[in-house]
C-alpha positions as CSV (number, residue, x, y, z in Angstrom):
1,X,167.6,-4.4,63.3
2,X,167.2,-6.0,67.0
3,X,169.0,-9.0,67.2
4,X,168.9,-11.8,69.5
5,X,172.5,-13.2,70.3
6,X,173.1,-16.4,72.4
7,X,176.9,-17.2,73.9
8,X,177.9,-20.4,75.4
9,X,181.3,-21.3,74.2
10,X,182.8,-22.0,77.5
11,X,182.0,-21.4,81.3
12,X,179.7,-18.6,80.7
13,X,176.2,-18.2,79.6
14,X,174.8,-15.3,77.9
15,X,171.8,-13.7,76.4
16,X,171.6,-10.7,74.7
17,X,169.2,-8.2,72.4
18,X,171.3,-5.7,70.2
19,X,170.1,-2.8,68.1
20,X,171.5,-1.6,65.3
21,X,170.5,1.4,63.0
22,X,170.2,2.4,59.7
23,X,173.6,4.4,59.9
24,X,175.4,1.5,61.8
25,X,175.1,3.2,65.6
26,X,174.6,0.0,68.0
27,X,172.8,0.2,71.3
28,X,173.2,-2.6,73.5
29,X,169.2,-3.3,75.5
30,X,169.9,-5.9,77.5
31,X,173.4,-8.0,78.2
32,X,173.1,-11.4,80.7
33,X,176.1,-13.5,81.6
34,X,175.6,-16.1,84.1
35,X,179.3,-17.2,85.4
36,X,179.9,-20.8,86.0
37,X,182.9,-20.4,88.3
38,X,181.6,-21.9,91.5
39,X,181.0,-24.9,89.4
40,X,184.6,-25.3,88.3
41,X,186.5,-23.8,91.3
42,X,186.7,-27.0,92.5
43,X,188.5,-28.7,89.6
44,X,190.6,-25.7,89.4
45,X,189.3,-25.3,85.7
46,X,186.1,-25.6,83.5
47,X,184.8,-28.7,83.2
48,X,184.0,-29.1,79.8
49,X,180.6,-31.7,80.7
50,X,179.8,-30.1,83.9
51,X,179.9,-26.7,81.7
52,X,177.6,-28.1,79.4
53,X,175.1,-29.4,81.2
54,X,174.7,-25.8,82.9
55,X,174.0,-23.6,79.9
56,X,171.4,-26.8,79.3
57,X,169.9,-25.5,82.9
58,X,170.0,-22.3,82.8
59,X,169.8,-20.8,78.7
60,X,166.2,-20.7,78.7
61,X,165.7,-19.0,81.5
62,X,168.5,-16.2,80.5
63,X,166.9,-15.6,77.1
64,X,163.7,-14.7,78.9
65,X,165.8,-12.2,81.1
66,X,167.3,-10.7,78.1
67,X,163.9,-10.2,76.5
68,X,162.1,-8.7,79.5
69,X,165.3,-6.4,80.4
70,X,165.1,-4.9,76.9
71,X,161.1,-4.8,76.8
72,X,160.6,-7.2,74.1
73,X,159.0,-10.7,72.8
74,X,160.3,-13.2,70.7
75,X,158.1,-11.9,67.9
76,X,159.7,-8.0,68.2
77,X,163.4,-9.8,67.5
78,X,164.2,-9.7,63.9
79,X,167.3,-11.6,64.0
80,X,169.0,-14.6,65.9
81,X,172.7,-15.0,66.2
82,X,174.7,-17.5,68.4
83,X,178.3,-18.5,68.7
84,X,179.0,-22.0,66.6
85,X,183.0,-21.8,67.6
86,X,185.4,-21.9,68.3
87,X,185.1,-23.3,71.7
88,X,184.0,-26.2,74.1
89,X,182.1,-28.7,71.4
90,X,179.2,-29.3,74.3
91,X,178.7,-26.0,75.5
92,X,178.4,-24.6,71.4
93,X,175.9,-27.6,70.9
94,X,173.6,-26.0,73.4
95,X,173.6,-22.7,72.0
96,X,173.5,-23.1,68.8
97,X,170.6,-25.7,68.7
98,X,168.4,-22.9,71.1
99,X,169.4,-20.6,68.5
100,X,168.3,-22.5,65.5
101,X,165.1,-23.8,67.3
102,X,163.7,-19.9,67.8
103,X,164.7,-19.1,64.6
104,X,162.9,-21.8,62.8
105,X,160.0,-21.2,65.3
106,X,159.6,-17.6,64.5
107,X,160.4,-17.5,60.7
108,X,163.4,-15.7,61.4
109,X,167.1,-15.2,59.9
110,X,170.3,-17.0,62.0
111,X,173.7,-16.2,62.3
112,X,176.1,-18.5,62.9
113,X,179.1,-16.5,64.4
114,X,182.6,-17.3,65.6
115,X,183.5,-16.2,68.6
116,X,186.4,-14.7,68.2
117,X,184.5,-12.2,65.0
118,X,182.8,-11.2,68.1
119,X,185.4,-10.3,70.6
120,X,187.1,-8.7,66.5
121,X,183.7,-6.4,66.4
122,X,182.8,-4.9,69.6
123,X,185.1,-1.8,69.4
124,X,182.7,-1.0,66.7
125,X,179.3,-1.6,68.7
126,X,181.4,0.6,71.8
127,X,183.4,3.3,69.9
128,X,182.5,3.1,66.6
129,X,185.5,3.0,64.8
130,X,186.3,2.5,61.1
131,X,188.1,-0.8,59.5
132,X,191.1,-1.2,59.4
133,X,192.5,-1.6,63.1
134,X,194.7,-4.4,65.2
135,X,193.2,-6.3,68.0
136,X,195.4,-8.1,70.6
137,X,192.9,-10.6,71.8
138,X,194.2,-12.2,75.2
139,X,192.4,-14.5,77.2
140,X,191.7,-18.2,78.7
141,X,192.2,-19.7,75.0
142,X,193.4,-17.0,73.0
143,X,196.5,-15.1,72.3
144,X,196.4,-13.5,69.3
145,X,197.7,-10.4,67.1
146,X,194.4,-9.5,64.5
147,X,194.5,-7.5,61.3
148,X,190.5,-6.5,61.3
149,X,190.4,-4.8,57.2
150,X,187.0,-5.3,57.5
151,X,183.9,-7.5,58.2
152,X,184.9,-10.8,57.3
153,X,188.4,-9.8,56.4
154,X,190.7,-10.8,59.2
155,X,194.6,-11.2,59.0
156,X,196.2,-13.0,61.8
157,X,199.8,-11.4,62.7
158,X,200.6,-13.6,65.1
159,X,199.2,-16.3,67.7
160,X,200.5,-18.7,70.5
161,X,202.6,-21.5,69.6
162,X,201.5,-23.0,72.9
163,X,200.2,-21.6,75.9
164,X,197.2,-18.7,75.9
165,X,198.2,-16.0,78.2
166,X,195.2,-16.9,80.2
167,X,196.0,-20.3,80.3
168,X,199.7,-19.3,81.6
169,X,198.1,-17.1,84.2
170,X,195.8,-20.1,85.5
171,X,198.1,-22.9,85.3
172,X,200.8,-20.9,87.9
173,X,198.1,-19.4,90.4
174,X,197.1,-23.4,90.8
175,X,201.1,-24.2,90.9
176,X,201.3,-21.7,93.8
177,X,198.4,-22.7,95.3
178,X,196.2,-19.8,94.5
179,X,192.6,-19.6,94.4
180,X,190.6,-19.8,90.8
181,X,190.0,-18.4,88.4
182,X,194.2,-17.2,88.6
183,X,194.7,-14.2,86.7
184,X,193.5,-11.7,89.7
185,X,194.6,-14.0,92.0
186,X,198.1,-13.5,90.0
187,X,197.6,-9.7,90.2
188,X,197.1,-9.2,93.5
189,X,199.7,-11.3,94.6
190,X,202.1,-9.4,92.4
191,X,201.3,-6.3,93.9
192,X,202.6,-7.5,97.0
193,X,205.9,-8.7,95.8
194,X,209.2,-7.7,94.5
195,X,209.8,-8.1,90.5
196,X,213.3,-8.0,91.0
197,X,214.2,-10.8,92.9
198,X,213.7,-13.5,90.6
199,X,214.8,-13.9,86.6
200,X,212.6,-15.6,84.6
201,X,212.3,-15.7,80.6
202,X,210.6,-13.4,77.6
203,X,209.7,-15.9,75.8
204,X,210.3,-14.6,71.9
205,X,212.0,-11.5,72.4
206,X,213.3,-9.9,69.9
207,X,212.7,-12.4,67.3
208,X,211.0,-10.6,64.1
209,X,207.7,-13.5,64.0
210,X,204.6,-11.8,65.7
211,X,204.0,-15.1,67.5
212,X,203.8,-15.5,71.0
213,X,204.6,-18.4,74.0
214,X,204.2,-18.7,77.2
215,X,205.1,-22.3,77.9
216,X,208.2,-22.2,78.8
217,X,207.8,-19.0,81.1
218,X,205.1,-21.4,83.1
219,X,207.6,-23.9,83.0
220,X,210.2,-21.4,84.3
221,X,208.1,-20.8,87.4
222,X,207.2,-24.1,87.9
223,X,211.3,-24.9,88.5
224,X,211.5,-21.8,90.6
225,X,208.6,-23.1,93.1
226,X,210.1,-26.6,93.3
227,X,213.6,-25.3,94.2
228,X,211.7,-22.4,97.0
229,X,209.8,-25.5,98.1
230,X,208.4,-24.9,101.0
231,X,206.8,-21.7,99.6
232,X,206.2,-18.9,102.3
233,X,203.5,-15.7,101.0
234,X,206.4,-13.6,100.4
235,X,207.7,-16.4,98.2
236,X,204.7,-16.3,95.9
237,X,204.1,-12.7,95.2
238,X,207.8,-12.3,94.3
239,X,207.2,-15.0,91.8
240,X,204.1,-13.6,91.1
241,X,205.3,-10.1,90.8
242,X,208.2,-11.7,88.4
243,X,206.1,-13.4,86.5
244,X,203.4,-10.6,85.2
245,X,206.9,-8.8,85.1
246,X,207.7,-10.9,82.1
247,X,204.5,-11.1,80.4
248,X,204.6,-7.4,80.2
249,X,207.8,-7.0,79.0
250,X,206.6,-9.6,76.2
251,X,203.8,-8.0,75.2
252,X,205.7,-4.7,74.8
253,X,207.8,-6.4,72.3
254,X,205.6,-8.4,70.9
255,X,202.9,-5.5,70.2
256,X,205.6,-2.9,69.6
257,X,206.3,-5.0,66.7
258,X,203.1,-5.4,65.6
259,X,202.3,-1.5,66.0
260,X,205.1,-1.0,63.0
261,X,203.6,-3.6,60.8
262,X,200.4,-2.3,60.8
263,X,201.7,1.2,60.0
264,X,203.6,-0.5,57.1
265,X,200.5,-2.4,55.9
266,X,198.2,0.8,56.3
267,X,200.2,4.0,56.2
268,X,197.4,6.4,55.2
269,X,195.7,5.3,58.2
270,X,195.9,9.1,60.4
271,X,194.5,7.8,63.5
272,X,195.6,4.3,64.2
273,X,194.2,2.0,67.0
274,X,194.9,-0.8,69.0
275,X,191.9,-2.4,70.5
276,X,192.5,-5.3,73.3
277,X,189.8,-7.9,74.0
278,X,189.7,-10.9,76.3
279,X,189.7,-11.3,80.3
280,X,193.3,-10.4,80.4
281,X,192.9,-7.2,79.3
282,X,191.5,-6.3,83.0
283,X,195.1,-6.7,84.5
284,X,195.9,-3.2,85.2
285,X,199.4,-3.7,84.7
286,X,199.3,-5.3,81.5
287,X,196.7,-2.8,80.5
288,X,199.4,0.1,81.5
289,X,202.1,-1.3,79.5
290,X,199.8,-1.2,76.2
291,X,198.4,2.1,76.6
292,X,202.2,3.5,77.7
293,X,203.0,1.5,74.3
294,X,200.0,3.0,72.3
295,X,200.9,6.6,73.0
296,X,204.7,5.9,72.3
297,X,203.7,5.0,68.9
298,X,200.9,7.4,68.5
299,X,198.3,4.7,68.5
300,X,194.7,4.8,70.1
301,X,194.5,2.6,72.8
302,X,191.0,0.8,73.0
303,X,189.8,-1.7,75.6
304,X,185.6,-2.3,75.6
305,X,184.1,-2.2,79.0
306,X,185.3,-5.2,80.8
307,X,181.5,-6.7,80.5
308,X,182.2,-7.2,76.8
309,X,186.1,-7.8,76.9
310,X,185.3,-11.3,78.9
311,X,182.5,-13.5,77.1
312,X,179.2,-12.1,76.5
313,X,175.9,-12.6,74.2
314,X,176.0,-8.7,73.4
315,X,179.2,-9.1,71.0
316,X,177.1,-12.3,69.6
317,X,174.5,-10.0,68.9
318,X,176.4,-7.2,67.4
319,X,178.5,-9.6,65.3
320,X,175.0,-11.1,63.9
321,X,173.8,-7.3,63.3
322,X,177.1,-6.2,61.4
323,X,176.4,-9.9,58.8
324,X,172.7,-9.0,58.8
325,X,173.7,-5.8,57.1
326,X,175.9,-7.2,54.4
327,X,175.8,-11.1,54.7
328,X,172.8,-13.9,53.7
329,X,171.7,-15.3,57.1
330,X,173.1,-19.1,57.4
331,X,171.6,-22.2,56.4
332,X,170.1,-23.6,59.6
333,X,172.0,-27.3,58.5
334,X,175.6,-25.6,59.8
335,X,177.3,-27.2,62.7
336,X,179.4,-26.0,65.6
337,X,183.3,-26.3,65.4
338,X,185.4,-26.1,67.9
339,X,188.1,-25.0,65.8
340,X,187.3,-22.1,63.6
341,X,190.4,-19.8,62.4
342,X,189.1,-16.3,62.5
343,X,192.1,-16.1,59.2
344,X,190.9,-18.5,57.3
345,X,194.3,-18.5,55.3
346,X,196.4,-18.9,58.0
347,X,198.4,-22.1,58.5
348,X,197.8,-24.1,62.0
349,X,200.7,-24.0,64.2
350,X,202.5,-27.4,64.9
351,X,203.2,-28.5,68.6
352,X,201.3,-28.0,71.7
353,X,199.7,-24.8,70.6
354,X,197.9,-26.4,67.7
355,X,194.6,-26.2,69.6
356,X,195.1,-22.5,70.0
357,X,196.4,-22.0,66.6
358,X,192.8,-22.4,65.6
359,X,192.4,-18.4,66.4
């Protein structure tokens, strides 16, 4: 099974071809992501028109460059799968309305997959390991603690009541006057500063919900720059170095947390894992934290290359490979959503965060 995958949910576009065999073993033959972050940089954040009218520009041309890396046509594809949401209602348009159209043109079977099923798969297209397992998906619009039983079968834990880590990241590298996008920006400030010179929150700490927030942490450091104010260097990477400080200390309590559910809900499980998705999973620190957590609790620590932890076409692919196997392809009528629980029984969170409580 070679499948096509298309990705355009946000500020990057992607093309893909994914192989799958017979006993489940995925080979990835091509992977192309075309960043959009000299478009945004300016704004200090995507765009959501400017982002669609790129993937508009540019898809075609990426498809192509998918097909030619992995030595193919159209007609040796057997499969086409493209992201339909969650995500940035333009940006899905575009790629799921190429996706459809080869599709239809070639006679072939779609997949309609959500995004986040993606990012919730790829530890089996890299490592191939067995359901069950928790992800801790953290990125631009997603902070999330995931269940995975099985394909389809998703449990969310917990998820932001307001901010996405990402999103705290970005918002207070533009505060200091850093460069996007923030989160290395944020990183490599903190290396150069001193973590114990300023106090600021763990948002959630110690409370027994699995939720997270980072709203008032941004809004911690936001107070602290406007009393520093001017700001010298050594001014921001204390607060930088403060702030990732924090985040890290809430992720150990939040995941620690988590780590003991899961053995509760799965306690024949011998070799439990942890897999952790999303750009923010390339902060070294962060990553530390979570593997010095993982062996504490006698957990495998997994984190996919950081090609397919960010947002790619090959995790598309793979996702439309794993439903080919087990699932009727979709009706070439569905539409994109830019709200799409990956738990479909889980209840929206009220507030700010309600956008993000769609993961």
């Amino acid at each position: 099974m070679r499948v096509l995958g298309i990705e355009t949910s946000c500020d990057e576009t992607a093309a893909a071809i994914v192989e799958r065999d017979d006993q489940g073993n995925g080979r990835i033959l091509s992977n192309v992501v075309l960043s959009q972050i000299d478009d945004h940089a300016p704004y200090g954040g995507v765009v959501p028109e400017i982002a669609a009218r790129a993937h508009v520009e540019v898809l075609d041309r990426l498809i192509g460059q998918a097909l030619h890396e992995a030595q193919m046509t159209l007609d040796d594809v057997d499969a086409v799968a493209a992201t339909a949401g969650p995500g940035l209602i333009g940006g899905l348009i575009v790629g799921l309305m190429t996706g459809k159209a080869i599709a239809m043109a070639g006679q072939k079977p779609f997949y309609a997959i959500n995004h986040l099923e993606g990012h919730a798969l790829t530890p089996r297209l890299t490592d191939r390991i067995d359901f069950p397992y928790l992800l801790l998906l953290v990125s631009g619009g997603h902070t999330q603690m995931v269940l995975v039983k099985g394909l389809g079968d998703y449990e969310r834990l917990g998820t932001t009541i307001d901010d996405a880590l990402g999103e705290a990241f970005d918002k207070t590298a533009k505060l200091l006057g850093l460069p996007y996008p923030g989160g290395p920006e944020v990183e490599k400030a903190a290396l150069l500063g001193d973590p114990d010179r300023f106090t600021l929150p763990r948002p959630l700490k110690g409370e027994e919900r699995l939720d997270f927030s980072f709203s008032g942490l941004k809004t911690a450091v936001r107070q602290l720059a406007t009393t520093l104010e001017p700001l010298s260097q050594t001014d921001v990477n204390d607060i930088c170095a403060a702030f990732q400080t924090a985040v890290a200390d809430t992720l150990d309590d939040r995941v620690s947390r988590s780590l003991m559910r899961f053995r509760q809900s799965f306690p024949n499980v011998e070799d439990p894992a942890l897999v952790v998705a999303g750009g923010v999973a390339a902060n070294n620190v962060l990553r530390g934290c979570l593997q010095d957590l993982c062996s504490a609790n006698g957990f495998r620590f997994i984190a996919p290359p950081m090609a397919l932890c960010t947002d790619n076409a090959a995790m598309i692919a793979w996702a439309g490979a794993e439903r080919a196997n087990r699932t009727p392809p979709d009706s070439l009528d569905v539409a994109p959503r830019s709200r799409w629980p990956l738990d479909m029984q889980s209840v929206p969170l009220i507030g700010a965060g309600r956008r993000g409580a769609k993961a």
